[in-house]
DODOZA-539465 format. One line per 3 residues: number of its first residue (from 1); their letters; for each residue x, y, z of N, C-alpha, C. Coordinates in steps of 0.001 Angstrom, whole numbers, plus 500000, padded with zeros to 6 digits. Layout:
residues N
NUM = A = X:Y:Z:X:Y:Z:X:Y:Z; ... $
END
This chain:
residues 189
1 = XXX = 327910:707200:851418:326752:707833:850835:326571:707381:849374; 327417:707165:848596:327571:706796:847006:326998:705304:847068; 327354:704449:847960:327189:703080:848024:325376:702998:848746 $
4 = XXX = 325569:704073:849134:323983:703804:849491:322600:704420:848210; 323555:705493:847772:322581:705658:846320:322581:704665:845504; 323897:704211:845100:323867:703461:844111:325128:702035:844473 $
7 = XXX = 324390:701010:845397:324924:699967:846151:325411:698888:844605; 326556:698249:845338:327509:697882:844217:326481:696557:843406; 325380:695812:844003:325088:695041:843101:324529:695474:841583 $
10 = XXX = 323843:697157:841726:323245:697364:840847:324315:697952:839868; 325400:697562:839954:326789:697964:838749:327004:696318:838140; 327320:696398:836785:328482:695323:836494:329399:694966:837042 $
13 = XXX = 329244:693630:837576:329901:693173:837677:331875:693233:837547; 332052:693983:836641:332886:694181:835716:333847:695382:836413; 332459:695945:837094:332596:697637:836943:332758:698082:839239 $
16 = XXX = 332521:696834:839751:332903:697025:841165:333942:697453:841490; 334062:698470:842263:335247:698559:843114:335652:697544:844366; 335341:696580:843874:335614:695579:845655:336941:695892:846073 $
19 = XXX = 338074:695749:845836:339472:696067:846522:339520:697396:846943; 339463:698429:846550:339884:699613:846899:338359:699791:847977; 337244:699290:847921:336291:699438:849094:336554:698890:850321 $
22 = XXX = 336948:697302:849991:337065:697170:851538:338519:697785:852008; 339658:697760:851369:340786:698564:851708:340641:700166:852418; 339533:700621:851785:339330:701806:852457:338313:701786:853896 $
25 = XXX = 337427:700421:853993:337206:700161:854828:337974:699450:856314; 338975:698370:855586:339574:698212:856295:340653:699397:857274; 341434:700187:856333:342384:701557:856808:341123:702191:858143 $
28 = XXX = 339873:702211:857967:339436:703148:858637:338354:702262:860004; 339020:700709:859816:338323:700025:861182:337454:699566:861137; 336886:699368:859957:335118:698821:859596:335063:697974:859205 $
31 = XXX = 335565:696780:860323:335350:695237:859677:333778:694625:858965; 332961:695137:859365:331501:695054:859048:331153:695713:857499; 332136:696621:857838:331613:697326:855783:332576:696319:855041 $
34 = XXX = 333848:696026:855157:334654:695362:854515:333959:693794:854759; 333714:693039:855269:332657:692204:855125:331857:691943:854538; 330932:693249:854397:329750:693139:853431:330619:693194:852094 $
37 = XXX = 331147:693668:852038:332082:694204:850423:332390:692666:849880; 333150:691923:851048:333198:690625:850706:332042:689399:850070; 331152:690100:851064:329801:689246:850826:329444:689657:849419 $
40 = XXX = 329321:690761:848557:328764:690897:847839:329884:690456:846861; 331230:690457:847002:331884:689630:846325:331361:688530:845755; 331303:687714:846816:331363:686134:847027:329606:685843:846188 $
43 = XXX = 328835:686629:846675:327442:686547:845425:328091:686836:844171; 328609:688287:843896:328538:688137:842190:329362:687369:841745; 330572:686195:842249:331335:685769:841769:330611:684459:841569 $
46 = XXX = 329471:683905:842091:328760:682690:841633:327933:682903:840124; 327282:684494:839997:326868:684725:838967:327904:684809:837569; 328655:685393:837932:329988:685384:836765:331888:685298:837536 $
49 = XXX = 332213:684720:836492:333687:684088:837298:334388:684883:836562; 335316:685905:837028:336221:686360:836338:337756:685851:836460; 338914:686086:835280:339756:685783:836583:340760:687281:837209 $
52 = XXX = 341151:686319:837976:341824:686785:839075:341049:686776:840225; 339322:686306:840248:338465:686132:841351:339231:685463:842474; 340485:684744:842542:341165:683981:843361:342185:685206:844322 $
55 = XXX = 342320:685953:843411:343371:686575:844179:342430:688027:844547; 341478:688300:844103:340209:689491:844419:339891:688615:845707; 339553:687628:845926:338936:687437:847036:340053:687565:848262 $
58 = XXX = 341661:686946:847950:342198:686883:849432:342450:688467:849502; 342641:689271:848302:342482:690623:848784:341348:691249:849846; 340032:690454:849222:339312:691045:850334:339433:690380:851564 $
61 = XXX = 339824:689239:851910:340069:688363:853322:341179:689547:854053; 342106:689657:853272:343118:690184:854091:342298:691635:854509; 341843:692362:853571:340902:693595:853846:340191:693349:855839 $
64 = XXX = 339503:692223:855328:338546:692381:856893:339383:692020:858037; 341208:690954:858153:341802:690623:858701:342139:691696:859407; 342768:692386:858533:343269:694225:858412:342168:694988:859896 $
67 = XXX = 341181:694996:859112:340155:695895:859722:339903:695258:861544; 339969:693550:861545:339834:693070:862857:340912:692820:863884; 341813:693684:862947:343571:693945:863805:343657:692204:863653 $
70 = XXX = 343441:691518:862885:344252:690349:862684:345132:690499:861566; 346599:690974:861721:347784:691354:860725:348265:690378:860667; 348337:689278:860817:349483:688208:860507:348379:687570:859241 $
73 = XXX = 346478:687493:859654:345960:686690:858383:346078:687519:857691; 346162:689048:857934:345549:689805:856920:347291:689780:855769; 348422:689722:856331:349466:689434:855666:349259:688162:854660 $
76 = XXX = 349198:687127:855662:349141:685899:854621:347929:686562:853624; 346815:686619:853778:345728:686715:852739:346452:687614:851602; 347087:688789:851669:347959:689814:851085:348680:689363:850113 $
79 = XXX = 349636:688517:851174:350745:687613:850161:350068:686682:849543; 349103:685797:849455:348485:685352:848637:347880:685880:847080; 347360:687388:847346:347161:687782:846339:347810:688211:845526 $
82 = XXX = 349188:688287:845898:350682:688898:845430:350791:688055:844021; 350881:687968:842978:350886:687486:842084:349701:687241:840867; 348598:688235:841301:348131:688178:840542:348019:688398:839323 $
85 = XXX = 347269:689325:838121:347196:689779:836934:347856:691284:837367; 347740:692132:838346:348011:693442:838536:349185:692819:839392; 350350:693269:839516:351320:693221:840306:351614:693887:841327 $
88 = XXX = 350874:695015:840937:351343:696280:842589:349963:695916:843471; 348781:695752:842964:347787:695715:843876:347431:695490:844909; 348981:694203:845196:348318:693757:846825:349289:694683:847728 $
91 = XXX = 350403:695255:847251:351695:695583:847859:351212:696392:848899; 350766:697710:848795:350617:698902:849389:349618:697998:850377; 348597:697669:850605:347962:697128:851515:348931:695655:852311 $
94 = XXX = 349932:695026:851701:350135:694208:852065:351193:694958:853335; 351931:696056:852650:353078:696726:853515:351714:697319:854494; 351099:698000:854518:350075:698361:855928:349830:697498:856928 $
97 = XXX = 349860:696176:856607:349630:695609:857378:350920:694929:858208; 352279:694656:857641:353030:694932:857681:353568:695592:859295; 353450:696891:858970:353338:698217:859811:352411:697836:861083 $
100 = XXX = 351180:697329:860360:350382:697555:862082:350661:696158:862739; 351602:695395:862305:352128:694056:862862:353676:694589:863617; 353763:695570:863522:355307:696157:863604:356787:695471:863208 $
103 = XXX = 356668:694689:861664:357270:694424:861429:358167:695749:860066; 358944:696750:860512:359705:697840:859909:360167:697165:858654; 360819:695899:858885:361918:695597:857813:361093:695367:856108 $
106 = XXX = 359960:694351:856473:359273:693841:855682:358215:695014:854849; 357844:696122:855610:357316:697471:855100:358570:697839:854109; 359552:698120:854607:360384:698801:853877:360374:697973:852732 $
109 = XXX = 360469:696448:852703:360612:695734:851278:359535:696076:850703; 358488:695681:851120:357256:695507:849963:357290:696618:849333; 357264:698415:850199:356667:699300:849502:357999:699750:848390 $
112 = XXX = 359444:699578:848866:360345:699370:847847:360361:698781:846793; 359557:697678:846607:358738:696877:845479:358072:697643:845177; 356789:698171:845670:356191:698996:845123:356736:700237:844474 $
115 = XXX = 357390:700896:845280:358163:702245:844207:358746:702121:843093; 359509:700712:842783:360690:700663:842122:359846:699662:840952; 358825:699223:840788:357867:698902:840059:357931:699990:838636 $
118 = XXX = 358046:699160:837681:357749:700581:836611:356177:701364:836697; 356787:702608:836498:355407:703457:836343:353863:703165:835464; 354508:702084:834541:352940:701683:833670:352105:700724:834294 $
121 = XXX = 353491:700062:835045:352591:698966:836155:351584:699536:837380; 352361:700822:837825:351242:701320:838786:350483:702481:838715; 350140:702465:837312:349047:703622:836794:347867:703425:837461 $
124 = XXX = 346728:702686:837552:345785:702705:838635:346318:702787:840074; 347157:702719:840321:347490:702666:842070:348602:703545:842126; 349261:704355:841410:349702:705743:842394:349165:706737:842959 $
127 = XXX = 347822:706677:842738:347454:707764:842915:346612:707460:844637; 346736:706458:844962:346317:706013:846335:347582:705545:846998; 348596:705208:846800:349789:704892:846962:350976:705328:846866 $
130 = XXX = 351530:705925:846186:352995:706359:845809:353136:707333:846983; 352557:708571:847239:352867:709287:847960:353283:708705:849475; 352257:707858:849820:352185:707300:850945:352979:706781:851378 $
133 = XXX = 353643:705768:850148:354563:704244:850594:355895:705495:850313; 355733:706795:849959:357254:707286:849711:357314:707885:851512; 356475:708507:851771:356424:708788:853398:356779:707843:853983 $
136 = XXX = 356166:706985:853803:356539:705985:854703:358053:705160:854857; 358358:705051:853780:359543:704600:853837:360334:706049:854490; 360615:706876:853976:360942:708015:854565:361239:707963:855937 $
139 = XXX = 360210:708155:856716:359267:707723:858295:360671:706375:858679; 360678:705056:857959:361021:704161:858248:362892:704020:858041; 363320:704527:857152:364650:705005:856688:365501:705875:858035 $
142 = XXX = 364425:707129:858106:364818:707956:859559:365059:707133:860669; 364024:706200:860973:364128:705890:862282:365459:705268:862207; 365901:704277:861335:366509:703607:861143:368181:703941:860933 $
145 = XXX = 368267:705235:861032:369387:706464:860752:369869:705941:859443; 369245:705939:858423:369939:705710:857211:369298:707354:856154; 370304:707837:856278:369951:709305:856354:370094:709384:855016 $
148 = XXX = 370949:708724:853913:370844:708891:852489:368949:708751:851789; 368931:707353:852324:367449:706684:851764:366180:707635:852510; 366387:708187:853658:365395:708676:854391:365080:710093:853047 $
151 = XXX = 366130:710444:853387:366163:712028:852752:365434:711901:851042; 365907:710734:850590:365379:710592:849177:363442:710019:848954; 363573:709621:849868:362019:709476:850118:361115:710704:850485 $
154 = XXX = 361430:711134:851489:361297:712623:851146:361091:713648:850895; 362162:713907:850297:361978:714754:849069:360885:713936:847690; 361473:712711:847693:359721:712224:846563:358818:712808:847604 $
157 = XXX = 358427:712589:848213:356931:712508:848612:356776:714148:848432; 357536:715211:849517:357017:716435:848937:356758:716721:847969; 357795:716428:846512:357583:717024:845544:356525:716075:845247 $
160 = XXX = 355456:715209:845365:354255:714464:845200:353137:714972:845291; 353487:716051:847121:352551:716597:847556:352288:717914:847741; 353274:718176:846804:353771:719803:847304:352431:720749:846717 $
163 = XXX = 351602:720541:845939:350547:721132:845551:349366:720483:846031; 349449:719923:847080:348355:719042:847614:347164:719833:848200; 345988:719543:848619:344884:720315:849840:345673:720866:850738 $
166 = XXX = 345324:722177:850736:345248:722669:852361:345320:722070:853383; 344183:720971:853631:344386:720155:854706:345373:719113:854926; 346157:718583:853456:347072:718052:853757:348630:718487:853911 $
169 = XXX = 348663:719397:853827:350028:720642:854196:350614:719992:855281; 350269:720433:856206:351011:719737:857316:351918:718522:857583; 351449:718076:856543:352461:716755:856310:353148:716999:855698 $
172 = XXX = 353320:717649:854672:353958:718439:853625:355140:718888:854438; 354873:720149:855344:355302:720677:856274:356188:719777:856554; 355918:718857:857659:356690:717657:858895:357651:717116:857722 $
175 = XXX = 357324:717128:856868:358635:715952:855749:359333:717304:855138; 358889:718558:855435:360380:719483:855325:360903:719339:856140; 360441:719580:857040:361109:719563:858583:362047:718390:858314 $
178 = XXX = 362145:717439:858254:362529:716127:858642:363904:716347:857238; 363656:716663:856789:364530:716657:855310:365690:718064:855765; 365385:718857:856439:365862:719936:856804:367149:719691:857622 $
181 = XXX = 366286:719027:858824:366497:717945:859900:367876:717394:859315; 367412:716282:858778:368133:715407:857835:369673:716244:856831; 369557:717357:856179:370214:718254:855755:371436:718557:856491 $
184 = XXX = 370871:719381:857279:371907:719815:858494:373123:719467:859227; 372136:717648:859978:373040:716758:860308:373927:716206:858939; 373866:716119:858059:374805:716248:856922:375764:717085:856964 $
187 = XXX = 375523:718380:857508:376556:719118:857288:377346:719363:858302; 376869:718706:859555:377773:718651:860663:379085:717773:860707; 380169:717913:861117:381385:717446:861174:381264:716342:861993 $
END
């Protein structure tokens, strides 16, 4: 609805959200919105060249890869952008994709990169990320019966989310459970 009041060409250049649009397009299956996001990329970047336009764009490639369940381009495109001017930026999307490739091991690295990143580095991106990549590893630690690392993930993420929406409680909830879970069998002989 925002993009239709006020559609990204009529912003600066400067001032687009292209990554975090098609990323949110991609997470939710809309190879066609993440596309266009691209397209309008690929116009304003003939009008003005910024940099990092090299690594903005395979972000958005991997974005629509993402969205067309192609995870292996949408990885490479990912890891491509891995080095840009922002360092965490491609991570959290790069580990998603990761995940929907079902590769466990390589999630667990990236978003471990991502956590263990200093905090000034991921001031624009914790707040779409940290909680998540701490669940997740969590999620990924458990399966894996490594019950120290599971439990410490965790507990981050609750205390992340512990004042979160209403609607997101429940998750809240399931990662007590799991930590509880986790607890217990600790204390068994």
């Amino acid at each position: 609805k925002a993009l239709a009041q006020t559609p990204l060409e009529k912003l600066p250049i400067g001032s687009r959200a292209y990554v975090g649009l098609a990323n949110t397009y991609a997470v939710a299956g809309r190879p066609d919105r993440a596309r266009s996001i691209l397209a309008t990329f690929d116009k304003g970047a003939t009008q003005v060249q910024q940099t990092g336009d090299e690594f903005t764009r395979h972000t958005l490639l991997g974005a629509v890869a993402l969205a067309e369940k192609r995870y292996q381009d949408a990885i490479g495109e990912y890891r491509a952008a891995d080095g840009g001017a922002c360092m965490v930026c491609p991570l959290a999307p790069l580990a998603n994709a990761y995940d929907f490739a079902g590769q466990a091991d390589s999630v667990i690295a990236v978003f471990e990169r991502y956590v263990n990143t200093s905090d000034a580095a991921r001031l624009g991106t914790d707040a779409n990320y940290l909680a998540v990549a701490h669940k997740r590893l969590g999620e990924l630690y458990d399966a894996q019966n490594d019950r120290e690392n599971a439990l410490a993930h965790y507990l981050k993420f609750v205390d992340l989310w512990k004042d979160a929406d209403l609607e997101l409680q429940p998750k809240v909830a399931e990662a007590r459970a799991r930590i509880a879970r986790l607890k217990d069998r600790e204390r068994r002989p």
